[in-house]
C-alpha positions as a Python dict, from the first residue, in 0.01 Angstrom:
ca = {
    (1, 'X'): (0, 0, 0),
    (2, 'X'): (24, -27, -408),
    (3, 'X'): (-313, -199, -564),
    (4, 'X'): (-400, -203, -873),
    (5, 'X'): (-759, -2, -920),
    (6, 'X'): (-872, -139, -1269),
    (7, 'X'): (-844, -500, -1087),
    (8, 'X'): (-1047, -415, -777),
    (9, 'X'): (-1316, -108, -915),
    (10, 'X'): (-1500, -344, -1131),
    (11, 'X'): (-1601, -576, -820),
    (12, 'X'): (-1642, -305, -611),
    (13, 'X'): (-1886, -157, -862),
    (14, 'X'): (-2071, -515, -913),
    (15, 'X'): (-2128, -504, -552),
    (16, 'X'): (-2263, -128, -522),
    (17, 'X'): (-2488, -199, -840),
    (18, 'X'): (-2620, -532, -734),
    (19, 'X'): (-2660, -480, -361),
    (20, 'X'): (-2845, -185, -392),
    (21, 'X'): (-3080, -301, -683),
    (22, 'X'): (-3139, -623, -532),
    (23, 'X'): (-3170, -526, -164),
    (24, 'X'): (-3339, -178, -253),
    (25, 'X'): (-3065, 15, -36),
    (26, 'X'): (-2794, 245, -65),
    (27, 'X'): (-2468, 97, -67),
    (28, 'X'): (-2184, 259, 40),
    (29, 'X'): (-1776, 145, 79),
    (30, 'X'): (-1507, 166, 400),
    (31, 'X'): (-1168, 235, 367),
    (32, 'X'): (-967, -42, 191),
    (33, 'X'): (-722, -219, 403),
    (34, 'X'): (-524, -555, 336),
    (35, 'X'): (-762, -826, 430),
    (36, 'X'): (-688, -1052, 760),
    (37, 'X'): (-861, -1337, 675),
    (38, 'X'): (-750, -1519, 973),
    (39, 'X'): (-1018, -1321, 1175),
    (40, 'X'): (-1342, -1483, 967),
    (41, 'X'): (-1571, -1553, 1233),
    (42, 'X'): (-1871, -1775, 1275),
    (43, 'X'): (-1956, -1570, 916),
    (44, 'X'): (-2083, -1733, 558),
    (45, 'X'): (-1807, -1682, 366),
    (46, 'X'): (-1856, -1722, -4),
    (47, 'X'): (-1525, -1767, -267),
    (48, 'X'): (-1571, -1714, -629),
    (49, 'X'): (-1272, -1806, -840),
    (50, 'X'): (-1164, -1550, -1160),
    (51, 'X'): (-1011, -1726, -1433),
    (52, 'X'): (-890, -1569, -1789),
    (53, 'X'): (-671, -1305, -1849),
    (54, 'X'): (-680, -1225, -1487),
    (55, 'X'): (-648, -1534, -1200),
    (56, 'X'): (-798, -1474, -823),
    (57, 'X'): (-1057, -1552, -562),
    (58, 'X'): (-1347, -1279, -432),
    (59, 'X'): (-1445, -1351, -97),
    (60, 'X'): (-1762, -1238, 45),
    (61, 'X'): (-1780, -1240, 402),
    (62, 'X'): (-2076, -1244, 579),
    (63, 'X'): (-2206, -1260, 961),
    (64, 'X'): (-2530, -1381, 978),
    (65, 'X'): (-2718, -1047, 1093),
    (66, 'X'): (-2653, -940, 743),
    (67, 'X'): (-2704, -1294, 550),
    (68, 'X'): (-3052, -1300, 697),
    (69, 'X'): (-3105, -883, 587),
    (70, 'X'): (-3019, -962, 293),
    (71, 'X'): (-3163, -1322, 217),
    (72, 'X'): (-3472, -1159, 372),
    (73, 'X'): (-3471, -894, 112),
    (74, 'X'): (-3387, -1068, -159),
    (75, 'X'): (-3700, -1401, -39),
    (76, 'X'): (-3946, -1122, 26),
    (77, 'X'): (-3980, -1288, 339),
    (78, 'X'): (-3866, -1295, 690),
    (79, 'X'): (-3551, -1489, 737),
    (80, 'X'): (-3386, -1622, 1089),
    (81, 'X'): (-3233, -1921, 1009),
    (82, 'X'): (-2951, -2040, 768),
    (83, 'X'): (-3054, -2341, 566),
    (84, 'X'): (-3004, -2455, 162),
    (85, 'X'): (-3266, -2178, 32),
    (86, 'X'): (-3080, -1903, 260),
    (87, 'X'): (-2732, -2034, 100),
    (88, 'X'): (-2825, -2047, -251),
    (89, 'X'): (-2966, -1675, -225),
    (90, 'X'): (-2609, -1575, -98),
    (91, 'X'): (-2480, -1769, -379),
    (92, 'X'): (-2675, -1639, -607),
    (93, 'X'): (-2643, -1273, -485),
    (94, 'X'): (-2250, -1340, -540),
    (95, 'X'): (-2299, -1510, -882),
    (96, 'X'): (-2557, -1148, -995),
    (97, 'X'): (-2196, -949, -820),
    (98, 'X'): (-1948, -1121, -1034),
    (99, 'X'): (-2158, -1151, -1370),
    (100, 'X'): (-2182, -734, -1317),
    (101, 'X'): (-1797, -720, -1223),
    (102, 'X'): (-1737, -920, -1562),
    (103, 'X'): (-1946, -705, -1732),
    (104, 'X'): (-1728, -387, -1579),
    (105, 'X'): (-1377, -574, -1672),
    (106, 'X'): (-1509, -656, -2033),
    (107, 'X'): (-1557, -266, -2115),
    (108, 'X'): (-1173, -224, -2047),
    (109, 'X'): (-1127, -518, -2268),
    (110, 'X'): (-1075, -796, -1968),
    (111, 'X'): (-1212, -1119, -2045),
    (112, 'X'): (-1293, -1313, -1753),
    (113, 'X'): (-1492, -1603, -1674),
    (114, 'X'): (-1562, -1722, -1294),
    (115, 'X'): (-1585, -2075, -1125),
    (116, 'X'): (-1920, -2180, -899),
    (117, 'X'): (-1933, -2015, -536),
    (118, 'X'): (-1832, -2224, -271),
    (119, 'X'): (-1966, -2128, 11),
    (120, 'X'): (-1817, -2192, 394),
    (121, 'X'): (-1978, -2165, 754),
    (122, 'X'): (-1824, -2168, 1040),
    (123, 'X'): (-1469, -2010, 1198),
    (124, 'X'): (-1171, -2034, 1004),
    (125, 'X'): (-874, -1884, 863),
    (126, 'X'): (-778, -1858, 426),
    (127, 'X'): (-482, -1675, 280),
    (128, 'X'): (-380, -1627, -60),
    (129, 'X'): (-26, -1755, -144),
    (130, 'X'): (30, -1587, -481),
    (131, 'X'): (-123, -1202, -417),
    (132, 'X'): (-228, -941, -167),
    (133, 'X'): (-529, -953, -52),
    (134, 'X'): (-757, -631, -6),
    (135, 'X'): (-1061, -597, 223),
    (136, 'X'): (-1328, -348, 149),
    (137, 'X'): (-1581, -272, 410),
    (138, 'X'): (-1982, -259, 189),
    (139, 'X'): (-2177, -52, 413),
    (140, 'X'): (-2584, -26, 426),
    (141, 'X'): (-2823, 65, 691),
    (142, 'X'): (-2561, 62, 953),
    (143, 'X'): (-2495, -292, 839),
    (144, 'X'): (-2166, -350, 712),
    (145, 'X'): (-2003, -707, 518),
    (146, 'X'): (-1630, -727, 408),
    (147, 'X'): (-1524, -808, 10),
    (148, 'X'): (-1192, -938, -27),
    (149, 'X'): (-981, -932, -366),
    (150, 'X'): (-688, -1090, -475),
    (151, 'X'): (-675, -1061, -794),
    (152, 'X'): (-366, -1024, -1052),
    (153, 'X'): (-258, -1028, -1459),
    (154, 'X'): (-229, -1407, -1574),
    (155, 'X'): (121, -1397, -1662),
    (156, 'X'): (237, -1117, -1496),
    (157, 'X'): (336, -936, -1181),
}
C-alpha cells in the first residue's frame, strides 16, 4: 500500500500532541491499514473537512468507552452518558487535533484551512469516492480509537 507520509504525519502528530496534553496520557499509534468504514459501530464518529491546497475528510471514530474517558478527562468530571456537553468536548477535542495538524502542514509550507466537525451517532457505513482511505489505530491505557485520512494534493494525483 503507497500513502503519502507528509499528508498523513501531520494529523497523526496533532493527535499524539493533543491527546496526550489534553487527556494527560501517553499516546501511542497501531499499524496503519486502509480504513473499512463500513464496520463503524454504535461509535461517535466525528468528520472534519480539509480544504486548501490539500482536499479531504479526518474521521475520528469513537466507541463510547473511550468518548466518556476522554470527555471525562477533558470535564474534570465523571462522564456516563452522551449528551450536547459530551459532543461538543469531542468536537472540540477534534477542532484542538486539526488546528495542531494545520500547524504541522504549515511548517512544510501547506496551507490548509478546515470546515466545522460534524459529528454522527449511531451504526453506519461512509466511503470516500475520490481517495484511499487510511485507518490508524491511537492507543492509550489499553484504550484504543481509530483516525481515518483521506487526504490528497488539490489538483493532483
Amino acid at each position: 500500500m503507497k500513502v503519502n507520509v507528509e499528508y498523513i504525519n501531520p494529523v497523526v502528530t496533532g493527535v499524539v500532541n493533543v491527546v496526550s496534553m489534553v487527556c494527560g496520557v501517553e499516546v501511542t499509534t497501531g499499524k496503519l491499514r486502509l480504513a473499512d468504514m463500513s464496520k463503524t459501530k454504535n461509535a461517535l464518529t466525528t468528520l472534519v473537512g480539509i480544504t486548501g491546497q490539500l482536499h479531504g475528510q479526518v474521521i475520528i471514530v469513537m466507541h463510547m468507552d473511550v468518548v466518556f474517558d476522554i470527555a471525562s478527562r477533558m470535564m474534570y468530571t465523571k462522564v456516563t452518558e452522551l449528551n450536547d456537553i459530551v459532543r461538543s468536548a469531542i468536537s472540540e477535542l477534534s477542532n484542538m487535533i486539526m488546528g495542531n495538524s494545520l500547524t504541522e502542514f504549515s511548517k512544510q509550507g501547506v496551507l490548509l484551512d478546515i470546515t466545522p466537525p460534524t459529528s454522527m451517532l449511531g451504526t453506519m457505513s461512509l466511503s470516500v469516492s475520490d481517495s484511499k482511505m487510511i485507518c490508524i489505530p491511537i492507543l492509550y491505557e489499553g484504550r484504543e480509537f481509530e483516525l481515518n485520512i483521506a487526504v490528497k494534493r488539490k489538483d493532483i494525483e
